[in-house]
N, C-alpha and C positions, 0 to 999 in steps of 0.2 A: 389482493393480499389479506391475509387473516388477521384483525385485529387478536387484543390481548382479550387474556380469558381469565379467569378466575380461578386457575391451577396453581398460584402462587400467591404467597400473601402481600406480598410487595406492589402489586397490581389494581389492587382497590379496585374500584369498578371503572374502569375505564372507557369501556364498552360504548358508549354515550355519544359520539360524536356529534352524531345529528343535532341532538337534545345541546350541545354546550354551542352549538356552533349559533342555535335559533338563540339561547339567552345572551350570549354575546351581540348578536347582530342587534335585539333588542335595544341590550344595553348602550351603545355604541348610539343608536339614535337618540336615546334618551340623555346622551352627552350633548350632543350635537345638536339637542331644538330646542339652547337660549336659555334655559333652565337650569344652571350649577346647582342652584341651592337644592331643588328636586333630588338630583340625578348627587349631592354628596351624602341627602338623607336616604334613600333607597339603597343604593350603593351596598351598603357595609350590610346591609339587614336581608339582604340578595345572598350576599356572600356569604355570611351566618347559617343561612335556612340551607344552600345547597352542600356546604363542608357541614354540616349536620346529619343531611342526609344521605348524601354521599360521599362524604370523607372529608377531610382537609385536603389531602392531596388533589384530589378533583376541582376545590375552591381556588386552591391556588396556582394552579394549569390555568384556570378561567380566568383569573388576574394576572397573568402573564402574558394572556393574548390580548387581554380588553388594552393592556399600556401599549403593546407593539403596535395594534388596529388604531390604536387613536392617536398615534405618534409621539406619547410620553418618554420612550425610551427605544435606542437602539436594539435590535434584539439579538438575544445570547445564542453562542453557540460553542458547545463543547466537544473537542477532538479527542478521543482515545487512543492512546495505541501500547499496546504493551510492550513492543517490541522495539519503542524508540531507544531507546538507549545501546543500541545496536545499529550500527550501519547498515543498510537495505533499500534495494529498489520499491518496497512495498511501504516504507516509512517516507521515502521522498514521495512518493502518490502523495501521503498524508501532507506532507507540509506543503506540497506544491498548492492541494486545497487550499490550507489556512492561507498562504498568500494570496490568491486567487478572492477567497471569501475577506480579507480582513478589514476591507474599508465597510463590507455589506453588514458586517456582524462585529460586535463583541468576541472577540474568540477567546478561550481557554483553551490550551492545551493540556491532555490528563498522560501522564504519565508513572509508571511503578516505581521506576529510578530515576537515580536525578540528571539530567536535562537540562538544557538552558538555550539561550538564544545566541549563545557563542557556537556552539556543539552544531546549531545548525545553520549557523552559515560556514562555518567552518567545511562541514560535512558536504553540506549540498547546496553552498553559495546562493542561499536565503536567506532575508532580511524580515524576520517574522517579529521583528522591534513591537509592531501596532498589537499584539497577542499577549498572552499574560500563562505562565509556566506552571502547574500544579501540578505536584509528587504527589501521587495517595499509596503508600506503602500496603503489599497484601500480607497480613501477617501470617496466613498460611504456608507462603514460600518465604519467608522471611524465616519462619522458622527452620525451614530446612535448606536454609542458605545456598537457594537459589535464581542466581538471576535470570534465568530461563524460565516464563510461567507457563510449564507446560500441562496443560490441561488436562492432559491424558493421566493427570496424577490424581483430581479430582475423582471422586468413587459416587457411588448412591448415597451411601451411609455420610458422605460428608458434606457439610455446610456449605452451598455454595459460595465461594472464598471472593467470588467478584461481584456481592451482593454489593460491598462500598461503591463500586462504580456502578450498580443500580441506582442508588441513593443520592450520589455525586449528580447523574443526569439529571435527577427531579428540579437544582435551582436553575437549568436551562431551558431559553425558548427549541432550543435545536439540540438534538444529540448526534451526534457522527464517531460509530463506529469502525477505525478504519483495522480491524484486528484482525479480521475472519471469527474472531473471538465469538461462539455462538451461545455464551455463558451468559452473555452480559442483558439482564430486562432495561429495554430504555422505560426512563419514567418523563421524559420531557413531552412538549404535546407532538414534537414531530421529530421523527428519528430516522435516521437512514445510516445502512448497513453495507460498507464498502467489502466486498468478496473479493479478493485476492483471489482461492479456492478455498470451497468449502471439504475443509480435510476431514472431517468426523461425521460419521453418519447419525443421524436425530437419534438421543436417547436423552437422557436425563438432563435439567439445567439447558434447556435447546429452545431458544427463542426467534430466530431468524424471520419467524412468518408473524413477529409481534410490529417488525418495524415496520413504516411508511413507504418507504421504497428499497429496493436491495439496487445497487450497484453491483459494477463488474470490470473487470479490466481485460477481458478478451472472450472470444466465441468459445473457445475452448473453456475457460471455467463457467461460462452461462451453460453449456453442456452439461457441464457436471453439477451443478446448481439443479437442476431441473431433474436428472438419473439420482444425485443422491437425498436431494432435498424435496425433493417433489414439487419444487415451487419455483413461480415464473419472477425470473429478474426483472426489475423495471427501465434500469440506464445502463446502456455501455459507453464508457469514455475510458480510449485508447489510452497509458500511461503518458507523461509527459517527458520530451526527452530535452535535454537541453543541456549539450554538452560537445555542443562545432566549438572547435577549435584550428580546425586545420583547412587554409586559403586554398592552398595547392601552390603556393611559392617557394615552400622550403622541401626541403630531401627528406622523405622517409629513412630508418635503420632496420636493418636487420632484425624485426622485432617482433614474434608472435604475445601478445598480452591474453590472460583471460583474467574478467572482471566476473567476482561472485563472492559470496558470505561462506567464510570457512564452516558448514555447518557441522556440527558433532556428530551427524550424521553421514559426513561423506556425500552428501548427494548434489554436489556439486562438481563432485569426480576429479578434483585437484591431481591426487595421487593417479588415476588412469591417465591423464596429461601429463607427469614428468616422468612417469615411464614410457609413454607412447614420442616422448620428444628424445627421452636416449635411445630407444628402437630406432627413430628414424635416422639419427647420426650414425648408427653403428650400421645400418643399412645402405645408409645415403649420404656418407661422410663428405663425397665432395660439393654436393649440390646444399647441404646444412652448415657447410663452416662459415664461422660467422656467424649465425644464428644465434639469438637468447629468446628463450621463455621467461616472461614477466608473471607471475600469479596476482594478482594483486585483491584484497578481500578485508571486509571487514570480521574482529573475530574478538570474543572475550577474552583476559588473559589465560585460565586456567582450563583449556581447549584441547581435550584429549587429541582431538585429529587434527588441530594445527601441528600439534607435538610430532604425529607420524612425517607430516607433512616434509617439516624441518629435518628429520632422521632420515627420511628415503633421497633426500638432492643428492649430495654427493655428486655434483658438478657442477662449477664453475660458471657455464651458462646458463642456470637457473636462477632464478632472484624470485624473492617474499614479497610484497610488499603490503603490510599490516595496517588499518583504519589509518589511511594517509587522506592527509586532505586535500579539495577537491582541486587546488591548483596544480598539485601534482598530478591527480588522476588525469587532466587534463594534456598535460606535459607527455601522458604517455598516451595519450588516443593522439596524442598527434606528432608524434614521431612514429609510431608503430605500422604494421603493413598488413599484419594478420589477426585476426582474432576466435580461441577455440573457445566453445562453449558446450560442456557433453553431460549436462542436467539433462537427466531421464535414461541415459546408458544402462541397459542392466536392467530398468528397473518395470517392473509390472503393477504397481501402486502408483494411479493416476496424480494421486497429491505429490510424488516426487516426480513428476515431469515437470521441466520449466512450464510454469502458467502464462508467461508471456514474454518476458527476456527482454529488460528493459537497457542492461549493460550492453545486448545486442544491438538495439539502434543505437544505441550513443557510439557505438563500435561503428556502425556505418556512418552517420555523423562528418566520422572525418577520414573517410574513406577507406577503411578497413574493409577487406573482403571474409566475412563472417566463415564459419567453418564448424555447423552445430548438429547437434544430435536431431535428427527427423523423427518429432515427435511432439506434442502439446502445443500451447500459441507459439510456437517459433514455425511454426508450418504457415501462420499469418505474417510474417514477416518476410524469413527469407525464402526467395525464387530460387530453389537448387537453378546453377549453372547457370545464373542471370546475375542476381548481385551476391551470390555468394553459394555454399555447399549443405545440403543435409544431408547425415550419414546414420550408421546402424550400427559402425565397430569401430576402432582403435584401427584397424586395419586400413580402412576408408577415411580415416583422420590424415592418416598417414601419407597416403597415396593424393588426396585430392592438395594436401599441403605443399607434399614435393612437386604438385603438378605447377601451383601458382609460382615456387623459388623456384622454379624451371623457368617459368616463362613470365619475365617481366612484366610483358606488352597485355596476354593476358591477366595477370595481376593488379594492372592498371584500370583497364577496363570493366571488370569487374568490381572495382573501390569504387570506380566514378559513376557506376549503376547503385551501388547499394547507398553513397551519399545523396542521387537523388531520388531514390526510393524511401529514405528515411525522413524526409518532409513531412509525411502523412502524420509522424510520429510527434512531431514538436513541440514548445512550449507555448505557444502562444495559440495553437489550435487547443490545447486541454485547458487554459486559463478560460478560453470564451465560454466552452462548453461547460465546464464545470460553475461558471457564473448563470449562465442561461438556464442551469437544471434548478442549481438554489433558488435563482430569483424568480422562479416558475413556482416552486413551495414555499416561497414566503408569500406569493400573490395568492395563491389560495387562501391559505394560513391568516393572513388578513382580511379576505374580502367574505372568507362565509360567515 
């Protein structure tokens, strides 16, 4: 991976590794053999000479590791996400981390709006009590009052608007990126860049090969990491799913659910599921009666395609259900039988295909027989005609649906395949892992 270079001015010379890593180990001995009074008059006159010549920021990187290496203080670590304040499979990654990390680290969590520790247990039945909440407002989209920080608004000519969150990383030992966000320079000594997908191809304000390690959350977007970035991922750790609710003691309902983020782009295909659920009634009345479609999503208020959303039902078996919390989402993965999920239908833009379909295992979880679009990480998950269906149309939605409400016994056996095919998925497998990877870079991080 390509350290930082001196293309930006935020970067100082960072360059150094080696070099900080030898006067740290140095210094660290010279703590360590019996000698304070030594090692308090050297010290400061160390630190003086090197933020002289190579910056203050460089001084202060170096005193940030000499406290962690000699055990003066726990060491920091700061989570980003721009997009928390929005329900999302790609934001529970994030917090699953901080819970995961929060006895190891100091955590902050950074976020653009405001957030709290209510929001996310509420949300995603987290307890991130032991972490501490920071709003850093971008005045950029601030001023164009919006809550969306979409990047794509950023130009040449303009200032990069998420140099604050450059600047924010510097008083941390760790920075953790979990945005895709490719704008952001970490200034901390060790950064890692959680890739969702990488939506944007390298141009301006594009740092990904400055951090320590990139993560990834399936084979599929490390594919695309590598075709649009040029650059080799370091960790994959599967999403974390954690959302069994259903024994197998009570009665399923009549119930197809799809779980996804209403995006204002449609590409979560809402709207092709409540017309392709009144095609199949008006096709398959007798085998569909009875049947509801649950949508359920999180979503801004002011949501042009929530708005379509609401105007096209126009029937009775169809139901919303809007940033509801997680004891209810719960309540419907486990009464439900079916679940559509048609992210990437349509679409020839690699960034809109699901990159991994984390609503999908929690859908198998608790025995839902998945029924998704064949295409991006959902090829890693479900086994067409084993624990569930990949399709290509509206038409194949259609047909593979009426085949499960046809046939019970199949219907059954195919839930009880993708419940335990979704084991791979769980919580307590991405809590180890994702402890095993941090505390693999803080053993570094201390011992050179």
């Amino acid at each position: 991976m390509k350290k930082a270079t001196e293309r930006v001015d935020v970067s100082g010379e960072l360059n150094r590794e080696k070099w900080l890593s030898t006067i740290s180990s140095r210094i660290k001995t010279m703590n360590d053999s019996g000698n304070p009074d030594e090692f308090k008059k050297c010290f400061p006159r160390l630190i003086r000479t090197i933020s002289k010549h190579h910056g203050l920021h460089t001084g202060l990187n170096l005193i940030k590791k000499i406290e962690v290496s000699t055990g003066l203080r726990k060491p920091t670590l700061a989570l980003y996400d721009n997009c928390l304040h929005f329900i999302g499979g790609g934001q529970k990654y994030g917090m699953t981390m901080a819970l995961a990390l929060q006895d190891i680290f100091d955590i902050t969590i950074l976020s653009n709006q405001p957030v709290n520790h209510r929001n996310i247990l509420d949300w995603y039945d987290l307890d991130l009590s032991r972490c501490t909440f920071k709003i850093i407002p971008i005045p950029f989209y601030e001023k164009l009052g919006s809550r969306h920080l979409d990047p794509a608004l950023v130009e040449s000519k303009t200032q990069n608007p998420f140099h604050l969150i450059s600047l924010e990383s510097a008083k941390y030992d760790f920075f953790l990126n979990n945005t895709m966000l490719e704008m952001v320079y970490p200034l901390s000594n060790l950064s890692v860049m959680m890739v969702h997908f990488p939506e944007r191809r390298p141009r301006y304000y594009f740092y990904p090969d400055v951090y320590t390690a990139i993560m990834y959350n399936s084979k599929y977007t490390a594919s695309w990491i590598k075709k649009k970035w040029k650059l080799e991922p370091h960790q994959h750790i599967y999403p974390p799913v954690d959302m069994e609710v259903y024994d197998g003691t009570t009665s399923k309902k009549n119930i197809i659910i799809s779980v996804a983020r209403f995006e204002e782009g449609g590409t979560k295909k809402q709207l092709e599921m409540i017309k392709s659920f009144k095609r199949m009634k008006e096709i398959y009345p007798e085998i569909a009666l009875g049947w509801r479609l649950i949508l359920v999503g999180g979503s801004n208020p002011d949501n042009p395609y929530l708005q379509s959303v609401k105007d096209s039902l126009g029937d009775d078996h169809i139901d919303l259900k809007i940033n509801i919390p997680a004891d209810e989402l719960k309540a419907l993965y486990r009464d439900s039988k079916i679940f559509w999920h048609l992210c990437g239908l349509g679409q020839n833009d690699p960034a809109k295909i699901e990159h991994f379909g984390m609503t999908i295992c929690e859908s198998m979880q608790n025995s839902l027989v998945p029924i998704v679009f064949d295409g991006g990480g959902q090829r890693e998950i479900v086994e067409h005609e084993t624990n569930g269906f990949r399709i290509k149309s509206t038409f194949q939605l259609i047909q593979y649906t009426i085949q499960l409400m046809h046939d019970p016994i199949k219907l059954n056996s195919m839930g009880n395949a993708a419940r335990l095919s979704s084991k791979a998925y769980d919580k307590v497998r991405f809590i180890k892992e994702v402890k095993a990877f941090f505390i693999s870079l803080l053993n570094q991080y201390i011992s050179d």
